[in-house]
N, C-alpha and C positions, 0 to 999 in steps of 0.2 A: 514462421519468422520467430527466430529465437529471439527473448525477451531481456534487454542489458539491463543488469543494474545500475539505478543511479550512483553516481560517487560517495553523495551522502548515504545513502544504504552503506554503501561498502562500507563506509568512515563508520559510520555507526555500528554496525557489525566487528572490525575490527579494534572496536572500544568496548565490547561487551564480552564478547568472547576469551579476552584475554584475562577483565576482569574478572570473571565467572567462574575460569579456571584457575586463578589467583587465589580466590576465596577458599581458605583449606580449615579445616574443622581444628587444627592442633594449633592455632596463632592466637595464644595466649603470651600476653606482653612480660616480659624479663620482670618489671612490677609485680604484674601477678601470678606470676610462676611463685618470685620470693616469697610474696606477703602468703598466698598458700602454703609454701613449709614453712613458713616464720608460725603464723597462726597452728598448725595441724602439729607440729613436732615441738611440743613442748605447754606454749611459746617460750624462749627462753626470756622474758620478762618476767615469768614466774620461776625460775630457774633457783635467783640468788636465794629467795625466802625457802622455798623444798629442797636445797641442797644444805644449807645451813644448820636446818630442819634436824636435816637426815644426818649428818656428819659433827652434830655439835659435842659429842663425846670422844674424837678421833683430836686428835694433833694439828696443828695445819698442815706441817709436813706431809702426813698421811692422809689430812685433805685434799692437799694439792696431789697429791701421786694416785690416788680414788678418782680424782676430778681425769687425770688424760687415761689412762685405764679404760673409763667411763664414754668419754671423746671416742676411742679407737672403737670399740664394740659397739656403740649405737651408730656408728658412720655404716662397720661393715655392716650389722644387722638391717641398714634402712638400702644400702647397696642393694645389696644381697633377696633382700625380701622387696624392692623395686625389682629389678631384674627377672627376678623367676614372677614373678604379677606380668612384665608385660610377656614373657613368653607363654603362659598361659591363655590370657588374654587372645595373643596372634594365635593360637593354636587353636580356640573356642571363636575365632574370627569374630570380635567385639568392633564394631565401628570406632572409628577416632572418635567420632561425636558424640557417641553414644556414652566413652569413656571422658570427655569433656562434659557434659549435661551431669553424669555421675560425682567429677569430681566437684561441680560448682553445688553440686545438693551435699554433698562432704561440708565444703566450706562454710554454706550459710548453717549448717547444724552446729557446727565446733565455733563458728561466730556465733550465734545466737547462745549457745553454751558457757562461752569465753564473755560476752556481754554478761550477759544477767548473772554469772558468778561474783560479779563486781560488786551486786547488791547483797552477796551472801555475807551477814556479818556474824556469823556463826564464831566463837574464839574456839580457835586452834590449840588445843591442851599440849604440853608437854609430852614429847613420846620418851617414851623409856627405853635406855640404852638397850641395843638387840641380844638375844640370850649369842646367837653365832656371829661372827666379826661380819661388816656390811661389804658386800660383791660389787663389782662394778655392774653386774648382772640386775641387781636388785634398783641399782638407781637409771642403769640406761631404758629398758624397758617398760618401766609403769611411769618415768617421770620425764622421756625424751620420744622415743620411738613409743608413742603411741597407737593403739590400733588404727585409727583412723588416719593421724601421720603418716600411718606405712600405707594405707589404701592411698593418699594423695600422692607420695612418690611414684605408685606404679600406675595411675591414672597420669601424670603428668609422664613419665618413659613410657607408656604405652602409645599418649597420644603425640610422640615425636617421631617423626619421621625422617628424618637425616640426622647422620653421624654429628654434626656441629651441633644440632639442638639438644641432642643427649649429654653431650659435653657439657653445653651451656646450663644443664637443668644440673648435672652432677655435682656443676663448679656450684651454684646457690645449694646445692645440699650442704657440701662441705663448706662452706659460709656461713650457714644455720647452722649448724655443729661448731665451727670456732665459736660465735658468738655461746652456744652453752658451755664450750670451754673456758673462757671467759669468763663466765657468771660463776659457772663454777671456781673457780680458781681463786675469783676474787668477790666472792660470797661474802664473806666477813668483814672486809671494808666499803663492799658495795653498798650492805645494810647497816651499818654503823656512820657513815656519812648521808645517804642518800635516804635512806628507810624504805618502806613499804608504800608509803603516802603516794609519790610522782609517780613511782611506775603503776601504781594500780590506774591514776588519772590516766596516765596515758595508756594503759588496757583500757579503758572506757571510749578512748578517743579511735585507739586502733578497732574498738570491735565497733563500732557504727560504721567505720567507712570500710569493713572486709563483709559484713550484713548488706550494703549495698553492692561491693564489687562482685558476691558469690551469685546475685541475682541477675548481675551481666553477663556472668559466665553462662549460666542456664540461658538465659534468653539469648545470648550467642551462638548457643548449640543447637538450642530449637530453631534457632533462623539456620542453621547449616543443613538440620534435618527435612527442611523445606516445610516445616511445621509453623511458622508465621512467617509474616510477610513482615519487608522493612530491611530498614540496616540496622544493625545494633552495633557501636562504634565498642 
């Protein structure tokens, strides 16, 4: 005699099964997609005091034309070096998860980095105007596209899986690059109205709540990996 399942079995079954397969390791929120390049590429809250910094013997005009220069190269350089990260990645067959657990131990480092730097009151001397004219090169590089920045882009392309989500991670890249278009641009009345004072407070405010988000991300992944038990929301 063959054995029927009850309905409730079945009900039950087709509420778990869907669920289960629903559950994908790359379903990190538009939130924290951003607040990850916001925090790792830059941030560009430090943007207007290091550009100003860096540009204070230049003109504005050749501020401003440094400043999109600057924009165009660190966009294609974080493209570009996202892109070939996740084809490598798929070609070294990296799990999604395993590229998500990666990226949330990124995050709480450059959070925990970006926090206690708040406390560094170290005075920043006068730099002396450069002996060679300043690159767009010099400022995209060690002050936007950071190493670890560009590990976050290809840990986040890596761990996308449809056409739509990569779009959606590209449009917050190029988001986070206007916004240090922006700082840059407007460097000089940023910090002559506003100072250094608010944005540092609010670096203090943003690095305790990205110190907690990097440690969801990880415990996200470890529950994808079947490595704890629970839901991690």
């Amino acid at each position: 005699m063959i054995a029927v399942p009850a309905l409730a079995d079945l009900a039950l079954l087709g509420a778990v099964v869907p669920a289960a397969a629903s559950v994908r390791p790359d379903l990190l929120r538009l939130g924290e997609i951003f607040l990850l390049l916001f925090v790792t590429l830059g941030p560009p809250l430090k943007t207007p005091a290091a550009y100003l910094q860096l540009t204070k013997h230049l003109t504005a005009a050749d501020a401003r034309s440094l400043a999109v220069r600057t924009f165009v190269l660190a966009l294609v350089a974080a493209l570009a070096g996202g892109f070939l990260g996740k084809l490598l990645a798929n070609n070294w067959h990296v799990p999604p998860a395993t590229l998500m657990l990666t990226g949330g131990l990124i995050f709480l480092l450059v959070s925990l980095q970006s926090l206690l730097s708040q406390f560094n009151h170290a005075a920043v001397g006068d730099a002396a105007a450069p002996a060679a004219p300043l690159t767009a090169f010099q400022v995209a590089i060690p002050m936007i596209v950071t190493p670890y920045g560009l590990a976050a882009v290809i840990v986040l392309l890596g761990n996308s899986t449809t056409g739509s989500r990569t779009l959606v991670i590209v449009g917050l890249l190029v988001l986070v690059m206007v916004l240090h278009l922006l700082a840059m641009v407007f460097a000089r009345p940023i910090m002559r109205t506003i100072g250094p004072i608010p944005l540092q407070l609010f670096g203090v405010v943003v690095g305790v709540l990205t110190v907690g988000l990097s440690l969801q991300i990880m415990l996200r992944a470890l529950r994808q990996m079947g490595l704890i038990a629970g839901v991690v929301p």
